[in-house]
PQR file with spaces between the fields and no chain letter, atoms N, CA, C, O and H, PARSE charges and radii, in Angstrom:
ATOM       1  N    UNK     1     114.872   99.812   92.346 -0.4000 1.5000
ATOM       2  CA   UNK     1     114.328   99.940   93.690 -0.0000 2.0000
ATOM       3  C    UNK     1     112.980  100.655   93.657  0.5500 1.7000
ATOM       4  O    UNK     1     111.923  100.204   94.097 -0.5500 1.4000
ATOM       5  N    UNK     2     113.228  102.151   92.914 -0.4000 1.5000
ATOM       6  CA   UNK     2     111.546  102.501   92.458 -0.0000 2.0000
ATOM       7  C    UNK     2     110.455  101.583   92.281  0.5500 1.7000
ATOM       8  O    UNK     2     109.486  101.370   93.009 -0.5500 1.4000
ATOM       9  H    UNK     2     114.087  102.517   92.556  0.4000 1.0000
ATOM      10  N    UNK     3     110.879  100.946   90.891 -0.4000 1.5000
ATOM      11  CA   UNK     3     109.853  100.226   90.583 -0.0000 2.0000
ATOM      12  C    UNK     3     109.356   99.190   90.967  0.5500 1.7000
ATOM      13  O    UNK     3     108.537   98.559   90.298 -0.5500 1.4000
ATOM      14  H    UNK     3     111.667  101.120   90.299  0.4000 1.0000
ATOM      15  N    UNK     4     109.833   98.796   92.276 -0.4000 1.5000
ATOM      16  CA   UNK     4     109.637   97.415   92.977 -0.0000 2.0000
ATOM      17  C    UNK     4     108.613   98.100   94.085  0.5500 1.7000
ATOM      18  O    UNK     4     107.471   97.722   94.346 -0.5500 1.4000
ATOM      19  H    UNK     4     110.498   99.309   92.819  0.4000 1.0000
ATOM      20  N    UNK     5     109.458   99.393   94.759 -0.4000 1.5000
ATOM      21  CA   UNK     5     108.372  100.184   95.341 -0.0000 2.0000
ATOM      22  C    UNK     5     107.118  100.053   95.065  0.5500 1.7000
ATOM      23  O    UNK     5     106.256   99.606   95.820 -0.5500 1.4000
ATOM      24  H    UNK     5     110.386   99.700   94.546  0.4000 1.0000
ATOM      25  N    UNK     6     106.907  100.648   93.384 -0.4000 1.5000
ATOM      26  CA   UNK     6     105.877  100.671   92.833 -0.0000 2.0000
ATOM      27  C    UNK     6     105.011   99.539   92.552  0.5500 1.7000
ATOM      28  O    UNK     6     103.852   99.514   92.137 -0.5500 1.4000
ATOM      29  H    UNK     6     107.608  101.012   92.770  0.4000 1.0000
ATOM      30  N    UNK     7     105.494   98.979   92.739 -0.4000 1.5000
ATOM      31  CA   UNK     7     105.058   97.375   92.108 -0.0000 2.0000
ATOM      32  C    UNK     7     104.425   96.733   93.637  0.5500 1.7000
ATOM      33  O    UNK     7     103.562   95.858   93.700 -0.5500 1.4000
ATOM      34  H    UNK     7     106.435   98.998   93.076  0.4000 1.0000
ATOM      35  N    UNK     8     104.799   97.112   94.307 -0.4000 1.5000
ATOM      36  CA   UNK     8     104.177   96.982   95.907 -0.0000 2.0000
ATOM      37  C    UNK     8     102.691   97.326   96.110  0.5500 1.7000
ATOM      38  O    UNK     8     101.703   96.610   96.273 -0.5500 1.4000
ATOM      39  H    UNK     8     105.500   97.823   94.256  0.4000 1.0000
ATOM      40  N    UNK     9     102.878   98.827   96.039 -0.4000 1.5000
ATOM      41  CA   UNK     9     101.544   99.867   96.270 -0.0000 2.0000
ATOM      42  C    UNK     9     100.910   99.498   95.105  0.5500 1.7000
ATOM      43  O    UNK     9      99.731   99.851   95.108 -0.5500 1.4000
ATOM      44  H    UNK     9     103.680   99.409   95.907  0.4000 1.0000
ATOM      45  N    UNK    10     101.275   98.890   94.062 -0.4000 1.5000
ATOM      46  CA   UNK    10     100.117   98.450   92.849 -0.0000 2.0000
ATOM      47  C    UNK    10      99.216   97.051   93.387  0.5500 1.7000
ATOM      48  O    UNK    10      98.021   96.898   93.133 -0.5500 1.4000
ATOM      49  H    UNK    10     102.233   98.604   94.060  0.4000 1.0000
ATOM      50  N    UNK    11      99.951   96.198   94.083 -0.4000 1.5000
ATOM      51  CA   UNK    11      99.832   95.025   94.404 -0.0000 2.0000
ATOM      52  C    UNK    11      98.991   95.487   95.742  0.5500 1.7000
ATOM      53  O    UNK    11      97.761   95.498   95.677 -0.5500 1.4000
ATOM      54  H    UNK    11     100.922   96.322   94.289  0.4000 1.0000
ATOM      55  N    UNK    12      99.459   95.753   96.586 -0.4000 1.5000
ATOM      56  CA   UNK    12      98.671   96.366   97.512 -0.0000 2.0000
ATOM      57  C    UNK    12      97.242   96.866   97.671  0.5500 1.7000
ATOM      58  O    UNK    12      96.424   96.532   98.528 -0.5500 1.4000
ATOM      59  H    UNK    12     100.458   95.744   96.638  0.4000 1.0000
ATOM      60  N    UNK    13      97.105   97.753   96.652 -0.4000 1.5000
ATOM      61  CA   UNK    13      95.982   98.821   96.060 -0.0000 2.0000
ATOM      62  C    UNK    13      94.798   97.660   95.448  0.5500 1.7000
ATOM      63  O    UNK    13      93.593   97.913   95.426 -0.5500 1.4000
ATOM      64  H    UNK    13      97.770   98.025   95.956  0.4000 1.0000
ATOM      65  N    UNK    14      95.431   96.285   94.941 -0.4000 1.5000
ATOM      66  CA   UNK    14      94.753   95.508   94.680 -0.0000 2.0000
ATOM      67  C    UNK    14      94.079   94.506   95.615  0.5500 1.7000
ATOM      68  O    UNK    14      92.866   94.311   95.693 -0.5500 1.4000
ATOM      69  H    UNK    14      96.409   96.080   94.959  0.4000 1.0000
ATOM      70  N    UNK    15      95.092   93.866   96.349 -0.4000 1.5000
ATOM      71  CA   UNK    15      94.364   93.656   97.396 -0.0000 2.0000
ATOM      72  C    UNK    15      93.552   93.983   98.436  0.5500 1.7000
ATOM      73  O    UNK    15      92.907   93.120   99.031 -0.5500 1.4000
ATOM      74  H    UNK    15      96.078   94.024   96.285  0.4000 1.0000
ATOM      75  N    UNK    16      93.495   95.630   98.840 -0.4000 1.5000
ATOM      76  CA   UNK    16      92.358   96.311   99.193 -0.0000 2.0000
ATOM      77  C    UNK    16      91.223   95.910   98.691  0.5500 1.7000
ATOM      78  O    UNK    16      90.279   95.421   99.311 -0.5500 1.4000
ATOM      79  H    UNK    16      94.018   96.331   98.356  0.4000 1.0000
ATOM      80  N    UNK    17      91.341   96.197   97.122 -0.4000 1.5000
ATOM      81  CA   UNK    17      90.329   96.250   96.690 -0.0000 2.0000
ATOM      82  C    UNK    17      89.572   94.813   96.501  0.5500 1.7000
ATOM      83  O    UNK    17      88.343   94.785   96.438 -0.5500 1.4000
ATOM      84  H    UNK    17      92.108   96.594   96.618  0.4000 1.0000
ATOM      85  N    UNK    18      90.617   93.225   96.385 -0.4000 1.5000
ATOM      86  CA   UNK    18      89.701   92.008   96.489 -0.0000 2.0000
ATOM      87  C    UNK    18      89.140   92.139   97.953  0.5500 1.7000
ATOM      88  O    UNK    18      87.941   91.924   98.130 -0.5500 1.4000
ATOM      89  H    UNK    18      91.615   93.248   96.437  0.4000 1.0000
ATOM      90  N    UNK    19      89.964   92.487   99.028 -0.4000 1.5000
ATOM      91  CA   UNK    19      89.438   92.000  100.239 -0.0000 2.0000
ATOM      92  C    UNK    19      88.121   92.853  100.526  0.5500 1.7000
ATOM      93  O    UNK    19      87.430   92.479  101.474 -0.5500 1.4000
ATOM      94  H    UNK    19      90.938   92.661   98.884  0.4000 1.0000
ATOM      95  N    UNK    20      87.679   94.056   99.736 -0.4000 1.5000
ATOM      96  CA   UNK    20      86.690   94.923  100.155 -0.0000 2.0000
ATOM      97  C    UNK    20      85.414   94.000   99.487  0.5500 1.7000
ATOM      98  O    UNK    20      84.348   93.624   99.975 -0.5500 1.4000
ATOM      99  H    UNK    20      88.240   94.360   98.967  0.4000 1.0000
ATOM     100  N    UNK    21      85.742   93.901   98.768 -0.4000 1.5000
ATOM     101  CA   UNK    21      84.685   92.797   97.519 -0.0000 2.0000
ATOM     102  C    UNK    21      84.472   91.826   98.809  0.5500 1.7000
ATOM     103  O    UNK    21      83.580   92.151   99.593 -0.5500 1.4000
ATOM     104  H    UNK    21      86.608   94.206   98.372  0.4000 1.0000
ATOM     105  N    UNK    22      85.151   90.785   99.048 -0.4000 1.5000
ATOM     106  CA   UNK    22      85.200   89.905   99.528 -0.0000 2.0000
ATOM     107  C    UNK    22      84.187   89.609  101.057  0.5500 1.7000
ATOM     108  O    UNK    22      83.433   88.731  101.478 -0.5500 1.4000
ATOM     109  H    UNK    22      85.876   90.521   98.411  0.4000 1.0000
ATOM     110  N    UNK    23      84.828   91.183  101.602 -0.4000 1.5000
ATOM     111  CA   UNK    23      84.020   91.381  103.129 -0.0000 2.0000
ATOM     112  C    UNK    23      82.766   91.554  103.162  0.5500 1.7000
ATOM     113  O    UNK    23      82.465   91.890  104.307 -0.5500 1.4000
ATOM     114  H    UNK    23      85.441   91.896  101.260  0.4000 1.0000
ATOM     115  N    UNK    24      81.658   91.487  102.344 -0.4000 1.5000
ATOM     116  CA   UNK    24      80.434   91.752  102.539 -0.0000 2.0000
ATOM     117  C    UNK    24      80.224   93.276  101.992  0.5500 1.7000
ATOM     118  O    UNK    24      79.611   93.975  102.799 -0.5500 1.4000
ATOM     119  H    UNK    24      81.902   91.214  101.414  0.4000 1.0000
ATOM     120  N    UNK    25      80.620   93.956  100.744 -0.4000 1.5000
ATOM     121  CA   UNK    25      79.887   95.533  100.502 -0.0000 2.0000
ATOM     122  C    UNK    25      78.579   94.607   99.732  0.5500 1.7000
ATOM     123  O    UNK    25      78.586   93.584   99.047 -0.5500 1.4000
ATOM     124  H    UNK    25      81.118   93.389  100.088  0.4000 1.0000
ATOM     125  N    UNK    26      77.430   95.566  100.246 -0.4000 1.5000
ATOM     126  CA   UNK    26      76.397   96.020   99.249 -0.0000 2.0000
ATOM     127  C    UNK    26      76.520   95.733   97.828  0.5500 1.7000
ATOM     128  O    UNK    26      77.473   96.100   97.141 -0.5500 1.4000
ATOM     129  H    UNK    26      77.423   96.397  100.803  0.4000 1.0000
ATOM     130  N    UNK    27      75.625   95.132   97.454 -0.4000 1.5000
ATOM     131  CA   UNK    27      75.153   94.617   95.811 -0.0000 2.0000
ATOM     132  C    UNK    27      75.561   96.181   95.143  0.5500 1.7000
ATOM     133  O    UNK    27      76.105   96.314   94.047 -0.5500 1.4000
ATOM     134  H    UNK    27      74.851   94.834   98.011  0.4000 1.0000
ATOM     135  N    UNK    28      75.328   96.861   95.689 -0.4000 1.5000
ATOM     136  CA   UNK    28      75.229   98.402   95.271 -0.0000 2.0000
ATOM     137  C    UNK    28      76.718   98.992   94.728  0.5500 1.7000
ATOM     138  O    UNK    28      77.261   99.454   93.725 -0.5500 1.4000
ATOM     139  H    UNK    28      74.886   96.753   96.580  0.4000 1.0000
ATOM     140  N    UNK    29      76.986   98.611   96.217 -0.4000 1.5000
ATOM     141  CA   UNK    29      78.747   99.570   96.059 -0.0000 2.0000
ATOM     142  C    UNK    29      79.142   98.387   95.154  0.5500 1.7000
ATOM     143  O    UNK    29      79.497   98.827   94.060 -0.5500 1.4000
ATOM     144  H    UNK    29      76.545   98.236   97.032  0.4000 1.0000
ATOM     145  N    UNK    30      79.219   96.820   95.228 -0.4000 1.5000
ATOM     146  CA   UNK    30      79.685   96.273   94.093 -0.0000 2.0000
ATOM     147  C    UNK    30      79.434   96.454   92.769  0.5500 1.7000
ATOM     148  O    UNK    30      80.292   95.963   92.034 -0.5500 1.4000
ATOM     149  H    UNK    30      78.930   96.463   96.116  0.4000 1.0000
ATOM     150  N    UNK    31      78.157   97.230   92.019 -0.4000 1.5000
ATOM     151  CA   UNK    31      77.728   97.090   91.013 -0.0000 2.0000
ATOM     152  C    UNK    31      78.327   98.432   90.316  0.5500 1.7000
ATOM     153  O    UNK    31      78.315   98.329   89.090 -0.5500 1.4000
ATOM     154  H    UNK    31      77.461   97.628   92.616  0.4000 1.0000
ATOM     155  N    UNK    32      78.855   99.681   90.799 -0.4000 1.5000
ATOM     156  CA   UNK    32      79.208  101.389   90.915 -0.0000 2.0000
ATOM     157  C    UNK    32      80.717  100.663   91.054  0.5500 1.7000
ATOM     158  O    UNK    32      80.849   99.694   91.801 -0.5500 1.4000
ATOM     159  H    UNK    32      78.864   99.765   91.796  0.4000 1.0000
ATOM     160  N    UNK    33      81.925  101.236   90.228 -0.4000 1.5000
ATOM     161  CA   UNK    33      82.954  101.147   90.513 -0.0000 2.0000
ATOM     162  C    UNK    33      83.543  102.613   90.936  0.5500 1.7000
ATOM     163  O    UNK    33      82.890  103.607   90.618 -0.5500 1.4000
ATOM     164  H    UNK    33      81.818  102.024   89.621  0.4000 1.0000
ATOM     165  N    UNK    34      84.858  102.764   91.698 -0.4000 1.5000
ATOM     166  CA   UNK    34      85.288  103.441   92.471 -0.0000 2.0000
ATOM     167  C    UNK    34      85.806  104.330   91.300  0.5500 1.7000
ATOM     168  O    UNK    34      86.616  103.934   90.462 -0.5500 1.4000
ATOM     169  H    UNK    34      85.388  101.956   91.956  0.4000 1.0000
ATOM     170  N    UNK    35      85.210  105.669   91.334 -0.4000 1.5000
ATOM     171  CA   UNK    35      86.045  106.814   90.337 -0.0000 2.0000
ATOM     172  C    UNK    35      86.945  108.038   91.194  0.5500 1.7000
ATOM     173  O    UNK    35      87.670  108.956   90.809 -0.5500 1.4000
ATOM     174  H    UNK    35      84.551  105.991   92.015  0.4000 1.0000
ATOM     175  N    UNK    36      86.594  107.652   92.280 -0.4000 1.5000
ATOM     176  CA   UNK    36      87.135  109.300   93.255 -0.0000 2.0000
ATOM     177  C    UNK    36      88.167  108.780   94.425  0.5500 1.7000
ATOM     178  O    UNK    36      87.899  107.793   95.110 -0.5500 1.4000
ATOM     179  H    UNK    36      86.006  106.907   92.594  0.4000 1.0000
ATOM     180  N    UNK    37      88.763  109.157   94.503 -0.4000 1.5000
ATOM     181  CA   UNK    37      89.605  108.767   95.738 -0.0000 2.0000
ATOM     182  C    UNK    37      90.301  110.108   96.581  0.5500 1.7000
ATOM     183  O    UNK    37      90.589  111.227   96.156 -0.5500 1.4000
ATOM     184  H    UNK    37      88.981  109.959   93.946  0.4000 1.0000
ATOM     185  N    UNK    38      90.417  109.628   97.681 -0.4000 1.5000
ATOM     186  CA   UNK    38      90.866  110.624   98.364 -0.0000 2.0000
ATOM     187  C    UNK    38      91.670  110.375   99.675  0.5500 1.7000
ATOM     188  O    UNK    38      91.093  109.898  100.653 -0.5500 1.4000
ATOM     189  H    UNK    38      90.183  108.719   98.026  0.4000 1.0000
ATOM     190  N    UNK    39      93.146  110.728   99.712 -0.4000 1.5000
ATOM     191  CA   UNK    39      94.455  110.192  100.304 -0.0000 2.0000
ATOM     192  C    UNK    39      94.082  111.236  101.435  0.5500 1.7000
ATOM     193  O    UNK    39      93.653  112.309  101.009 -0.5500 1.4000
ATOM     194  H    UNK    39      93.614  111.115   98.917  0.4000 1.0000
ATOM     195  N    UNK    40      94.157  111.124  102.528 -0.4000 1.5000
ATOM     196  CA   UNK    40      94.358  111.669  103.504 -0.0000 2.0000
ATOM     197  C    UNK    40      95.800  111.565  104.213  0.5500 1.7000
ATOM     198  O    UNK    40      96.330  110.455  104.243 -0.5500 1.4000
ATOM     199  H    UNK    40      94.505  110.253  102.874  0.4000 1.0000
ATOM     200  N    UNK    41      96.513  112.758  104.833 -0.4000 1.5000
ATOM     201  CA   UNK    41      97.469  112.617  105.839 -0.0000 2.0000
ATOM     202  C    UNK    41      97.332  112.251  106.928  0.5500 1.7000
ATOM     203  O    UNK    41      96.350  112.365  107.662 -0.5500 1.4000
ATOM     204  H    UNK    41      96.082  113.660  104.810  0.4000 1.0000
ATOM     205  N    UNK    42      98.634  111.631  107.171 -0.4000 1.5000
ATOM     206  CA   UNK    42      98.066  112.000  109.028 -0.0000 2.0000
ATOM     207  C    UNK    42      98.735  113.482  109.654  0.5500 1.7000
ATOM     208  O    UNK    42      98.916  114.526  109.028 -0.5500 1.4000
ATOM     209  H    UNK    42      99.432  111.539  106.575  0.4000 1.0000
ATOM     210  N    UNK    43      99.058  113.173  111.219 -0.4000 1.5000
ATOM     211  CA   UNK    43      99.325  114.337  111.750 -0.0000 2.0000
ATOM     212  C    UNK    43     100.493  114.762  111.634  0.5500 1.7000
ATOM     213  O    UNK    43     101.390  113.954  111.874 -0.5500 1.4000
ATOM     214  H    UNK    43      98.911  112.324  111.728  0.4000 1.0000
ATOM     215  N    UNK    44     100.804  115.936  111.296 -0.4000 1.5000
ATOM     216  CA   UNK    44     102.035  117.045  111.448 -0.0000 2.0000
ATOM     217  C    UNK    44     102.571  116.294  109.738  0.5500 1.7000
ATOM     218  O    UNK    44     103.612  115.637  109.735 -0.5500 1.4000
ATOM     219  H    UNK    44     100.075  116.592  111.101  0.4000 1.0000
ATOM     220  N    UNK    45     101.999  116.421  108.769 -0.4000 1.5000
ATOM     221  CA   UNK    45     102.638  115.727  107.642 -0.0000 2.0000
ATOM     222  C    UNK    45     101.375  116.180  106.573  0.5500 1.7000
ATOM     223  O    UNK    45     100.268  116.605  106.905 -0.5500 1.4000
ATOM     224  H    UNK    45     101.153  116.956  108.771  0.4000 1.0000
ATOM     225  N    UNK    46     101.712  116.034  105.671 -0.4000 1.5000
ATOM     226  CA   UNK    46     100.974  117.199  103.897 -0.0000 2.0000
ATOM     227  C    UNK    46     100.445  115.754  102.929  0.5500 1.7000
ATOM     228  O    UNK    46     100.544  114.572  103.257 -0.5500 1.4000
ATOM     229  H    UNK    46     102.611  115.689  105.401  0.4000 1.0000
ATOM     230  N    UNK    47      99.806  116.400  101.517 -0.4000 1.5000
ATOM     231  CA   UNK    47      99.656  115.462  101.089 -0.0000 2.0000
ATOM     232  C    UNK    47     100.771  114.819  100.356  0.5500 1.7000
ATOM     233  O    UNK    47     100.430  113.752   99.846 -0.5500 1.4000
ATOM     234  H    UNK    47      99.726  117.360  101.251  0.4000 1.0000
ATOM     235  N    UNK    48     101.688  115.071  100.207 -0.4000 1.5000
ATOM     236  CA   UNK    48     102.816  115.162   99.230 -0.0000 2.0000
ATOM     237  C    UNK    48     103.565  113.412  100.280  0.5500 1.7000
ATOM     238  O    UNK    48     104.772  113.217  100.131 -0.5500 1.4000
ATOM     239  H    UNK    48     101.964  115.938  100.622  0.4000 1.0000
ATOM     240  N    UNK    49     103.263  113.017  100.629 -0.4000 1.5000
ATOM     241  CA   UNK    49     103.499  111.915  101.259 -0.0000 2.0000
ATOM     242  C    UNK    49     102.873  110.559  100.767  0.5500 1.7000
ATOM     243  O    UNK    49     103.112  109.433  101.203 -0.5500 1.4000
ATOM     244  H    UNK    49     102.283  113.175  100.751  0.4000 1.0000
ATOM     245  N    UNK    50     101.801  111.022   99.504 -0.4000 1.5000
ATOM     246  CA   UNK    50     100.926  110.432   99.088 -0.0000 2.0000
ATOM     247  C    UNK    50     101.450  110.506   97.432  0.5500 1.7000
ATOM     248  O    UNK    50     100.708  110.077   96.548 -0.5500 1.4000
ATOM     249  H    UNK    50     101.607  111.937   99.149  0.4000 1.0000
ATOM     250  N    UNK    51     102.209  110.836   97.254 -0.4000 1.5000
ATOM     251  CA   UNK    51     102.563  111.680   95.763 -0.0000 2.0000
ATOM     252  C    UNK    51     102.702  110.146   95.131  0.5500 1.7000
ATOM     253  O    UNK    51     101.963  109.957   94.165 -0.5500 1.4000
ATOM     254  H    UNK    51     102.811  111.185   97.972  0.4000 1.0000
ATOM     255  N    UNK    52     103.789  108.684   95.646 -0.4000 1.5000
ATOM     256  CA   UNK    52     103.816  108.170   94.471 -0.0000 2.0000
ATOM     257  C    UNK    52     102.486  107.402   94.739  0.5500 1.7000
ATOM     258  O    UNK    52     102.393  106.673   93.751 -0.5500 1.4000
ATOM     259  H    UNK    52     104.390  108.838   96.430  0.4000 1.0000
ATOM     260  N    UNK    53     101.468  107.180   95.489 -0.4000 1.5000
ATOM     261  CA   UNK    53     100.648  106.019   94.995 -0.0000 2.0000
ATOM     262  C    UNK    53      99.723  107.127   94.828  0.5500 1.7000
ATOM     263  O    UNK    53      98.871  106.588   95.534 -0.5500 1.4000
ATOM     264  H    UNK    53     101.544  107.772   96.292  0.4000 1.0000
ATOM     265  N    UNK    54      99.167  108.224   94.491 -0.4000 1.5000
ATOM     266  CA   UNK    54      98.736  109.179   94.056 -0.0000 2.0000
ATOM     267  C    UNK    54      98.911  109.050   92.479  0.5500 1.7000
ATOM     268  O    UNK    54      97.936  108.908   91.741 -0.5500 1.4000
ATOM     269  H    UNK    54      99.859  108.661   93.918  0.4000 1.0000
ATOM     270  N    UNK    55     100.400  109.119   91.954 -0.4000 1.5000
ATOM     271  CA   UNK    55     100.666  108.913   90.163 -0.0000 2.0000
ATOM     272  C    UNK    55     100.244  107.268   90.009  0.5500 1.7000
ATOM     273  O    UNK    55      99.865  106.955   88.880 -0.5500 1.4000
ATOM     274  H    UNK    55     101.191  109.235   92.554  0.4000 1.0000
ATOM     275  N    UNK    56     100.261  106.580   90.660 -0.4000 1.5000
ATOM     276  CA   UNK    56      99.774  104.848   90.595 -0.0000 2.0000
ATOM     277  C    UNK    56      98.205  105.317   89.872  0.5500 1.7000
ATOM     278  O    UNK    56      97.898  105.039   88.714 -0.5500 1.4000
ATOM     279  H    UNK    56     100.569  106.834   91.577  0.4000 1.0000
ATOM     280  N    UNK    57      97.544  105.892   90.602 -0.4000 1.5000
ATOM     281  CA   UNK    57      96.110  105.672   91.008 -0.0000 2.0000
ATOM     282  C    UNK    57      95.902  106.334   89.776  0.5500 1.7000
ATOM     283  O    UNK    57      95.314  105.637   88.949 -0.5500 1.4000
ATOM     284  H    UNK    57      97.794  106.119   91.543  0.4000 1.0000
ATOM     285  N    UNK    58      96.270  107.688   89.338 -0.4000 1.5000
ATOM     286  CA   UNK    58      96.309  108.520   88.079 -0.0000 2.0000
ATOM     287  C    UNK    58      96.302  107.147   86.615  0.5500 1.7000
ATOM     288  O    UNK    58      95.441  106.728   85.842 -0.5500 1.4000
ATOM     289  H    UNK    58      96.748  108.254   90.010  0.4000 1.0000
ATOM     290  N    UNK    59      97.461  106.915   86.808 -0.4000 1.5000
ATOM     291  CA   UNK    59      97.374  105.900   85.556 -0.0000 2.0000
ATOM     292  C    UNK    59      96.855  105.255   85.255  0.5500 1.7000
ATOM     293  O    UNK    59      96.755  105.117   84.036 -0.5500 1.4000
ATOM     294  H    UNK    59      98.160  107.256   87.436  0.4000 1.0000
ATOM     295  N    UNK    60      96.121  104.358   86.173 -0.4000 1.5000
ATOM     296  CA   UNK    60      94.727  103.205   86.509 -0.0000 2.0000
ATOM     297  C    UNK    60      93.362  104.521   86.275  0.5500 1.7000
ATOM     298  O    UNK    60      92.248  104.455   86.793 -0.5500 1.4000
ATOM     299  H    UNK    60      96.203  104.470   87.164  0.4000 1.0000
ATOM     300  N    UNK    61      93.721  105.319   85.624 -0.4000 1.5000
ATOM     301  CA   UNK    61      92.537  106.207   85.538 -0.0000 2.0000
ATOM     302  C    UNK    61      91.220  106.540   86.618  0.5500 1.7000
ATOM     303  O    UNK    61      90.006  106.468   86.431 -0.5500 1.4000
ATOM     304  H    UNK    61      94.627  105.372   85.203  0.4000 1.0000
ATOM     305  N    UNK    62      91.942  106.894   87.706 -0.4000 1.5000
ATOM     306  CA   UNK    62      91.082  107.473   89.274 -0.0000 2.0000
ATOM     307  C    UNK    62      91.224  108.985   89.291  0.5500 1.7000
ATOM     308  O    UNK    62      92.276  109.618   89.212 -0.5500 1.4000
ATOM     309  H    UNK    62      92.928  106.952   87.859  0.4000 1.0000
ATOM     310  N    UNK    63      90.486  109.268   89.360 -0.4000 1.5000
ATOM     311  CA   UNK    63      90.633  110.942   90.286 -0.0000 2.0000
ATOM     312  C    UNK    63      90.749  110.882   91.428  0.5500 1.7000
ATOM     313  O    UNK    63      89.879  110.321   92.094 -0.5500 1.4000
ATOM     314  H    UNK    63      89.631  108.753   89.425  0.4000 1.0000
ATOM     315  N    UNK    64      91.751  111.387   91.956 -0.4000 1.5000
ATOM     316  CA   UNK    64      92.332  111.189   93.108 -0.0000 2.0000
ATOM     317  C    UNK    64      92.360  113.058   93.721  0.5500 1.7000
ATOM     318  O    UNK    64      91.788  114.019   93.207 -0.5500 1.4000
ATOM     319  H    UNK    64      92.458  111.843   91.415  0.4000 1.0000
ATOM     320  N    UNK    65      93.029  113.026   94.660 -0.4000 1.5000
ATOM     321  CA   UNK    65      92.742  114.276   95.672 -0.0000 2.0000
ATOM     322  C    UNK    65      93.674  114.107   96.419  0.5500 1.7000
ATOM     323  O    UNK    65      93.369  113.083   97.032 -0.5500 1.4000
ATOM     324  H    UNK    65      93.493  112.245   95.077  0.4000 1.0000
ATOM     325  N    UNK    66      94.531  114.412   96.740 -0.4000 1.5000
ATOM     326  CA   UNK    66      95.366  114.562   98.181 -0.0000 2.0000
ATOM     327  C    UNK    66      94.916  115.400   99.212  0.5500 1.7000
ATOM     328  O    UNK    66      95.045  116.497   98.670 -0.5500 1.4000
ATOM     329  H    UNK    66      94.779  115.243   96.242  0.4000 1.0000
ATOM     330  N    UNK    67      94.546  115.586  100.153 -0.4000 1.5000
ATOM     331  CA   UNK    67      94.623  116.694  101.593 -0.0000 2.0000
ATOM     332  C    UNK    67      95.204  116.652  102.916  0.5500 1.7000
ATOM     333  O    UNK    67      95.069  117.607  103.681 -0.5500 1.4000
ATOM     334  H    UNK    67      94.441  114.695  100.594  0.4000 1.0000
């Protein structure tokens, strides 16, 4: 069940990332790949809500941030 979880937010995380390509970014932001990331909460809730696609993002070698 985990790893299907996981296998979601991997799949997911990817398609963000074709559809961002896709929508029109800048020659720029396409040419610079993404090293920093940063998970935001929402309200009345921590970063720890972010924890497993947080270890996703770790392994794909991102620096990531929770707040």
């Amino acid at each position: 069940m985990k790893t299907r979880f996981l296998s979601k937010i991997r799949a997911a995380l990817k398609l963000i990332a074709v559809v961002a390509t896709l929508t029109g970014t800048s020659a720029l932001a396409q040419s610079v790949p993404i090293k920093n990331i940063v998970l935001v909460h929402g309200a009345w809730a921590d970063g720890s809500g972010w924890k497993q696609v947080y270890d996703i993002l770790v392994q794909d070698h991102f620096s990531v941030s929770m707040v």
